[in-house]
C-alpha positions in Angstrom: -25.0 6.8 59.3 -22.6 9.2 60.9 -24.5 12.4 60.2 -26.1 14.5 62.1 -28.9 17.0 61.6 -28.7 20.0 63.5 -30.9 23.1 61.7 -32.3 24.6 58.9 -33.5 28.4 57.4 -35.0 28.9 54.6 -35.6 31.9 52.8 -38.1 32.2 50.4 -37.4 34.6 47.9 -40.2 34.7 45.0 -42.6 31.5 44.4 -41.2 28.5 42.2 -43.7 27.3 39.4 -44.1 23.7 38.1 -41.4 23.4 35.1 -39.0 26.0 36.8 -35.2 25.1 37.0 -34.4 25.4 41.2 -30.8 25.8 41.9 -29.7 24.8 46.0 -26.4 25.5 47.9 -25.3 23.6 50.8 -22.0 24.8 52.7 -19.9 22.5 54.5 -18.8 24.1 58.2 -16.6 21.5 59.5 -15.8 18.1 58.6 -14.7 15.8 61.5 -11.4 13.5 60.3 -12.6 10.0 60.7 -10.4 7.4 60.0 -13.8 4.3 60.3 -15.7 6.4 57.4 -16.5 4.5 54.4 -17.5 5.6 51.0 
């Protein structure tokens, strides 16, 4: 609720093997203030 999905790229840099630790980074662009959100 109260998200929306708006893209995605992925770049695939080497292949990932079965047992292999994968690290991700997501990057927050703007952040509406909204006084009705609940945690």
């Amino acid at each position: 609720p109260g998200a929306v999905y708006v893209s995605q790229t992925l770049q695939f840099r080497s292949p990932v093997y079965v047992g292999e630790k994968v690290v991700a980074e997501v990057q927050t662009l703007h952040l509406r203030e909204n006084r009705k959100r609940h945690l």
